[in-house]
DRENKE-590767 format. One line per 2 residues: number of its first residue (from 1); for each residue y, z, x of C-alpha. Coordinates in Angstrom, 1 decimal. Each point is the difference from the previous one (the first is absolute). Example, Ala and Ser with C-alpha at 12.3 -4.5 7.8 and 13.67 -1.06 7.14 Angstrom:
BEGIN
1> -4.5:7.8:12.3; 3.4:-0.7:1.4
END
This chain:
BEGIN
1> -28.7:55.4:25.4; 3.9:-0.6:1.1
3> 0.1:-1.9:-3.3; -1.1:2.6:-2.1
5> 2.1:2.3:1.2; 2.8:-2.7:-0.4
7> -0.9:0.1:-3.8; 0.0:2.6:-0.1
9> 3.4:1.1:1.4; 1.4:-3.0:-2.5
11> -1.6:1.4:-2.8; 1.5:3.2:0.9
13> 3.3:-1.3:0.1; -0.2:-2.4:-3.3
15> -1.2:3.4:-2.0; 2.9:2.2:1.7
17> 2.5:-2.4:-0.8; -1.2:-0.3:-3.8
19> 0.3:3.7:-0.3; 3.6:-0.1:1.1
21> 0.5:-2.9:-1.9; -1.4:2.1:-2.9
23> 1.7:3.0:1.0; 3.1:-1.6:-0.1
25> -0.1:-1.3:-3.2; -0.8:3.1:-1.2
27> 2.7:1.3:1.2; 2.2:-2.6:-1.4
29> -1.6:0.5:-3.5; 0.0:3.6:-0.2
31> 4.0:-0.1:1.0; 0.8:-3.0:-2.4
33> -2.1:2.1:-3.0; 2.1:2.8:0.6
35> 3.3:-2.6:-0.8; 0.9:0.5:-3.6
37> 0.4:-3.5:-1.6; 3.5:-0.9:-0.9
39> 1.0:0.1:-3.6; -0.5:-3.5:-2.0
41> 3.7:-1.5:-0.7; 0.4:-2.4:-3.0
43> 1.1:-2.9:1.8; 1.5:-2.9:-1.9
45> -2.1:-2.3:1.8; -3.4:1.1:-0.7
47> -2.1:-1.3:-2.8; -1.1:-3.5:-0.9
49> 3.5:-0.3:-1.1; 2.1:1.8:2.7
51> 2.9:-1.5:1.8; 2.5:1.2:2.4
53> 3.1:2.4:-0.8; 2.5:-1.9:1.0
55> 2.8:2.3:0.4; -2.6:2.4:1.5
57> -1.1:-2.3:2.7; 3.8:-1.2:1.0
59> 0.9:3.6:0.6; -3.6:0.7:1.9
61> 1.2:-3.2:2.1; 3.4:2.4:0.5
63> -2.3:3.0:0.9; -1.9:-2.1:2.6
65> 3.0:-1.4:1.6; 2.0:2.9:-0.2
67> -2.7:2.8:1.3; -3.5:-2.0:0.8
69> 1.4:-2.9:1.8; 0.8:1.9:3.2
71> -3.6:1.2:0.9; -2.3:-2.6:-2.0
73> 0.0:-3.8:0.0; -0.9:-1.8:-3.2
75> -1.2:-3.3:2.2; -1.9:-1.8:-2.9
77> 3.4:-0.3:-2.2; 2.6:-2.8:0.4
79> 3.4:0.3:-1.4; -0.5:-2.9:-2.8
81> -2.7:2.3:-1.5; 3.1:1.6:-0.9
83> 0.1:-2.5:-3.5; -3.2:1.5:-1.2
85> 1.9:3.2:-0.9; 2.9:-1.5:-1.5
87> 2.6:-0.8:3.2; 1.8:-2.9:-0.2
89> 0.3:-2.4:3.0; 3.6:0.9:1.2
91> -1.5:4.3:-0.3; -2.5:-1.4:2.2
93> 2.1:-1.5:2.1; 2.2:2.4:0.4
95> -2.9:3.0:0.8; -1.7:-2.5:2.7
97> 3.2:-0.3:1.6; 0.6:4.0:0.4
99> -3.3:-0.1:2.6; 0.1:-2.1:3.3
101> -3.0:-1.8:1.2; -1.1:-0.7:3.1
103> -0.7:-4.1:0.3; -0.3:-2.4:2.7
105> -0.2:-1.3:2.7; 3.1:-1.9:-0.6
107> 0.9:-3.1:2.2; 0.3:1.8:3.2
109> -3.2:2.0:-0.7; 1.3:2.9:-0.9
111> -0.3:2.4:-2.9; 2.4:0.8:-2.1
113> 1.1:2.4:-3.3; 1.4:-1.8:-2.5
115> 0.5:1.2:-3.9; -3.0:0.3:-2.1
117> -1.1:-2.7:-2.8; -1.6:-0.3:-3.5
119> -3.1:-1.8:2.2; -0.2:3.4:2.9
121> -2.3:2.7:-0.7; 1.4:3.7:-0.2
123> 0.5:0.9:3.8; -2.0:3.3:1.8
125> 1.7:2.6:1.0; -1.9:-0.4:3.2
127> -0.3:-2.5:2.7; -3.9:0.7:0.0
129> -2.7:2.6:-0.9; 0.5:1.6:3.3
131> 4.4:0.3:-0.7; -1.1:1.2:-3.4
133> -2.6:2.7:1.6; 2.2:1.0:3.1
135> 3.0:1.2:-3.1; -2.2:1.9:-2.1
137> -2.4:2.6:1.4; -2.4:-2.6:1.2
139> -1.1:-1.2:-3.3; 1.6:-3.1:-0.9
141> 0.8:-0.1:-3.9; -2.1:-2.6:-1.9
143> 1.2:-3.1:-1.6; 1.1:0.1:-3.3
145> -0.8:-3.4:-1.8; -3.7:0.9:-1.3
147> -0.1:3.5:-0.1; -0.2:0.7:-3.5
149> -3.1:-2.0:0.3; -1.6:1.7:3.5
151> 0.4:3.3:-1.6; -2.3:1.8:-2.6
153> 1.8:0.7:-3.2; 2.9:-3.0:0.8
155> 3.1:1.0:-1.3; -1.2:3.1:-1.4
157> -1.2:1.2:3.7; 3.8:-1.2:1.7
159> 1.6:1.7:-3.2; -2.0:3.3:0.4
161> 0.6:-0.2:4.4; 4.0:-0.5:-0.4
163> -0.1:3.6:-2.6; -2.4:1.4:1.8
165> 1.7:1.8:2.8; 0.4:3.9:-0.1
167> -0.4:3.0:1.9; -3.2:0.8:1.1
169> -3.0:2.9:-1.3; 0.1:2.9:1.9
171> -2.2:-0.1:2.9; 0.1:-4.5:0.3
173> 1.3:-0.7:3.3; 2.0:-3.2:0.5
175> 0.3:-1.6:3.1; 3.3:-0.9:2.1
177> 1.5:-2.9:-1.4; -2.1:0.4:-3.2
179> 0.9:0.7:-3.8; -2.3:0.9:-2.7
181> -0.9:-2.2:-2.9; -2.0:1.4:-2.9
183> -1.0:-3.2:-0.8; -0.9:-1.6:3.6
185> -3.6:0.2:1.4; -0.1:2.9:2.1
187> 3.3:1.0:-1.1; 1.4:-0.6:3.3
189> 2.7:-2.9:0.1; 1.8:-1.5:3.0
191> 3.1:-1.2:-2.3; 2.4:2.8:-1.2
193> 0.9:-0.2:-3.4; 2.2:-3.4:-0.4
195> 1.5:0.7:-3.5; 2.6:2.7:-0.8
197> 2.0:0.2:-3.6; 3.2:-2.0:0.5
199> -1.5:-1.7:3.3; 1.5:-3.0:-1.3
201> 2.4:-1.0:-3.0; -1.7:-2.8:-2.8
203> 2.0:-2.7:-0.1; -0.4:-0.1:-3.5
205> 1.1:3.6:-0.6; -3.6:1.4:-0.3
207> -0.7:4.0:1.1; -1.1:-0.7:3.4
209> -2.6:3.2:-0.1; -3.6:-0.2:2.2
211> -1.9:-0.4:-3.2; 1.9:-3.2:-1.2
213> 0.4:-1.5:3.7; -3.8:0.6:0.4
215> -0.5:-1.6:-3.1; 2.1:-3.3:0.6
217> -1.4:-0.2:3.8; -3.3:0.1:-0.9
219> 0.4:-2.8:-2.8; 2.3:-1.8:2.4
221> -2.9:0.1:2.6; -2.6:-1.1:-2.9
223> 1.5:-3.1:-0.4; 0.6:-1.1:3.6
225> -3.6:0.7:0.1; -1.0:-2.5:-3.1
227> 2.9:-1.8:-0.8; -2.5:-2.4:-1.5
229> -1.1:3.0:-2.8; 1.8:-1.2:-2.9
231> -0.9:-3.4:0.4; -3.4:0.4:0.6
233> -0.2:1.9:-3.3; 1.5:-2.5:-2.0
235> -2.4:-2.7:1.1; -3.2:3.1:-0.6
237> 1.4:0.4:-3.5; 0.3:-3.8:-0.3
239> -3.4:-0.4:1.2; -1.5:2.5:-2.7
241> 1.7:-1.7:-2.7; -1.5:-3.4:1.1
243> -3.7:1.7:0.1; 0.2:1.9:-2.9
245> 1.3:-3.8:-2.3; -2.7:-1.1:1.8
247> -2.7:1.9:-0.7; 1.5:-0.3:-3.2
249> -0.4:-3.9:-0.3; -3.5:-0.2:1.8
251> -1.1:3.0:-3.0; 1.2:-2.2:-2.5
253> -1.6:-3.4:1.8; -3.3:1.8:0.1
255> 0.0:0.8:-3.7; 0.8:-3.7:-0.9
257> -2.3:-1.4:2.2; -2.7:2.6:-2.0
259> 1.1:0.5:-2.9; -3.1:-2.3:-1.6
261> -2.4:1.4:2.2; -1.8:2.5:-2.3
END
């Protein structure tokens, strides 16, 4: 009898714990169907054919060291990566050594800072998740490196966040320490609007307005997601050529080889 009852009690808390389960992702639906979807963006990297702005990207690099780089790590990139968007060693030289890195233990087994390199990732802003928590509401900002690709919509979604910030409907209560973001699940965001016209000045003499800073940030943070996309492409377009000459050939084979058969 004690173990039906003990069944019981499980089976009991297994069902409850589905229905919050359900519940919750309910919840989570209903709020994230009542987010409108950012507008598309013709990006010159989409397509079969698509590859990288490059002046867009160096200036999203700008926007990221200038604005995102003091809040959000971009862990996955090193500094060599660089060449992929057209920096040439001595540029990448020169930006490793504005950042200082922590190495070690040196001969006396001891840490020390020391300039960065071509070789050192980009540094966090943060000694740890906890540092990184403590400085900003609790909620430590996310990495950087693949979040075109953890987010619905990619680029389009980071595009639509960074001009989606605006005052409120009537009756929608933020929180403390909260801004709303038409374009954020819930509408609630813990990060205040980062971009402001002017924030920053281009250093090649671009309008520095939240639109184009958006724009180049979020192609920026495309490619230090894939850096790998052009070349990939190449070698799928390669690959279809090579199919189609040789489905070509083997047609043409095949009709030899039957051509008497009647």
């Amino acid at each position: 009898m004690r173990n039906n009852m003990k069944n019981r009690m499980t089976s009991t808390a297994v069902a409850l714990a589905l229905f919050g389960t359900v519940f919750l992702a309910g919840q989570s639906a209903q709020a994230a169907g009542n987010t409108p979807k950012p507008p598309a963006q013709s990006w010159s990297f989409s397509g079969m054919f698509g590859t990288f702005d490059r002046a867009a990207a160096q200036r999203g690099l700008q926007v990221y060291r200038e604005v995102c780089a003091a809040c959000h790590s971009l862990r996955l990139v090193h500094f060599r990566q660089l060449s992929g968007l057209g920096y040439k060693e001595a540029q990448i030289k020169a930006l490793a050594a504005e950042v200082e890195v922590t190495d070690g233990p040196n001969d006396e087994g001891e840490m020390f800072d020391r300039k960065g390199t071509p070789a050192d990732k980009f540094p966090s802003p943060f000694a740890n998740a906890k540092a990184a928590a403590a400085s900003n509401n609790g909620k430590a900002p996310p990495d950087l490196s693949l979040m075109v690709k953890a987010r619905i919509g990619g680029a389009d979604y980071l595009h639509g966040l960074l001009n989606g910030y605006e005052a409120a409907p009537a009756g929608f209560k933020v929180p403390e320490g909260g801004a709303y973001n038409k374009y954020f699940p819930g509408h609630v965001i813990a990060m205040a609007a980062p971009l402001s016209d002017d924030a920053i000045e281009y250093q090649d003499g671009t309008k520095a307005t939240v639109a184009q800073m958006a724009t180049d940030v979020s192609t920026f943070l495309a490619w230090a997601a894939e850096p790998e996309l052009e070349e990939r492409k190449s070698m799928g377009i390669k690959v279809l050529l090579f199919l189609l000459i040789f489905t070509g050939l083997l047609f043409a084979v095949k009709r030899k080889i039957w051509e008497d058969v009647h």
